[in-house]
N, C-alpha and C positions, 0 to 999 in steps of 0.2 A: 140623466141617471136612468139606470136600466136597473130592475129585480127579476130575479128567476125562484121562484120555490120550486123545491122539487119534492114529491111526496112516491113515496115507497107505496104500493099496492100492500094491506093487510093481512097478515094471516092468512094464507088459504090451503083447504084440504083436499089431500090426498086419499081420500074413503071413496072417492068415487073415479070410476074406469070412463075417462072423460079425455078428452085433448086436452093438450095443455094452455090454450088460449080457453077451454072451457070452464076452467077448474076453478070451483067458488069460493067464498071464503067461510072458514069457519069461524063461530060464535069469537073468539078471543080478536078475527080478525074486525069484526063487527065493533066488536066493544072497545079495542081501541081506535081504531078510527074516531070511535064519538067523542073519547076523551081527547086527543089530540087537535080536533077539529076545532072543540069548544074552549082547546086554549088558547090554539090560535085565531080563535074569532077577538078573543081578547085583548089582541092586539091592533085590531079595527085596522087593518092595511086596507086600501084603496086596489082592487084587481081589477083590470082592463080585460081577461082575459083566461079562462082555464081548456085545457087540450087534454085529454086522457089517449091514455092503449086501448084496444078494443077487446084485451083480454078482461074477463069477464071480471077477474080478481082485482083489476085497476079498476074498471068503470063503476064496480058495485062499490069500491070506497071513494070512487070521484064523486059519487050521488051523494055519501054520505055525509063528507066534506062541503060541497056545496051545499046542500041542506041546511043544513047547522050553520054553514056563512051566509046562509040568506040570498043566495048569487043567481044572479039575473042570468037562466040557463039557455038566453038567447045570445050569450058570450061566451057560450061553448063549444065544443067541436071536439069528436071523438077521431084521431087518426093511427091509420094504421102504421107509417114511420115512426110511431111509440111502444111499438113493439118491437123492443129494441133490448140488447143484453149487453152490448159493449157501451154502447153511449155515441157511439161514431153517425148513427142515425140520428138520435137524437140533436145531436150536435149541430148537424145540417139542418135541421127543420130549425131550428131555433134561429140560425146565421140567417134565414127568410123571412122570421117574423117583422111585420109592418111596423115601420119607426114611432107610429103613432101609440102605439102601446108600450107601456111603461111597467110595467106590473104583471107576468104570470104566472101563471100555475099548471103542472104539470103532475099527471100523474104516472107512472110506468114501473122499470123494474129495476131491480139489481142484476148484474153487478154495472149495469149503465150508471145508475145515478150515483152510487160510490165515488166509481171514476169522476162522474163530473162534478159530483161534490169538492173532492182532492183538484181536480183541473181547476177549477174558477175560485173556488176558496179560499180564504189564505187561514184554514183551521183542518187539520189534518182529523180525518176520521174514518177508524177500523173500517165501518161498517154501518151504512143506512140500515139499519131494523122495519121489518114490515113496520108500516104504518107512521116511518118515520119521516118529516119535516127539515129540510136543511132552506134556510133562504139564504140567497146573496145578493149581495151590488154592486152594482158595475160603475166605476165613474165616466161611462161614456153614453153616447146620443142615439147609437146605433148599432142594433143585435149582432151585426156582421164585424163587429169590432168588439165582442166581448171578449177579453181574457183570464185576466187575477181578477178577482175582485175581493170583500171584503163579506165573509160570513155573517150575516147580521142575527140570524136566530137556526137556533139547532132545538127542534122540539119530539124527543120520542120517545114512547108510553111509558117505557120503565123510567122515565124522571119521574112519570107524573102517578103514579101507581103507590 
């Protein structure tokens, strides 16, 4: 069995004349992060494994996530094929992850993880929200074989608000 969470990058503002891989988050993006974090720490899942965007809006809520989960950030790894908007990158980076991991977490953007939320899921949804949490599972042994799978938790802020 294979799991993918995939987490929306936070909130981020537009107040500053920045690139768009620059561009930070604002306080609401901050604040939910923490709350989403700490509910899914509550869930005590087992991660082999987190990959963030190198956009500045994903890594600063990759930190904050990980924070809050306690996560062994020598099981991380910031890549640039996560900077992605359709999901077709993404897609590929995932079909190469090592068999040996079972569990990860991803952090990057929309409208990629929509799509691949709708692709692998089998729970149809408008729209990831910054800061929002989709996990799935895969009943299979091998990343390069993932298709449907089964949505196992959908967590974001305005549930939890």
């Amino acid at each position: 069995m294979k799991t993918i969470i995939l987490v929306r990058h936070g909130k981020s503002s537009w107040d500053y004349e920045v690139s768009d891989k620059d561009r930070p988050l604002k306080e609401r993006g901050i604040n939910d992060a923490h709350i989403v974090a700490r509910n899914f720490k509550a869930k005590d899942l087992q991660i082999d494994f987190a990959y963030s965007s190198p956009a500045n809006r994903a890594l600063h809520t990759s930190m904050i996530f990980l924070r809050n989960l306690e996560f062994d950030l020598s099981n991380f790894q910031v890549n640039e094929t996560l900077y992605d908007f359709s999901g077709q990158s993404v897609k590929a980076f995932v079909d190469g992850f090592d068999n040996k991991m079972n569990t990860v977490l991803i952090f990057g953007h929309n409208y990629a993880f929509t799509n691949l939320a709708n692709t692998w899921g089998d729970q149809y949804i408008e729209n990831v929200p910054t800061s929002g949490l989709v996990q799935i599972k895969f009943d299979t042994n091998e990343w390069s074989k993932i298709s449907k799978g089964t949505t196992e938790e959908i967590i974001f802020p305005k549930q939890l608000k």
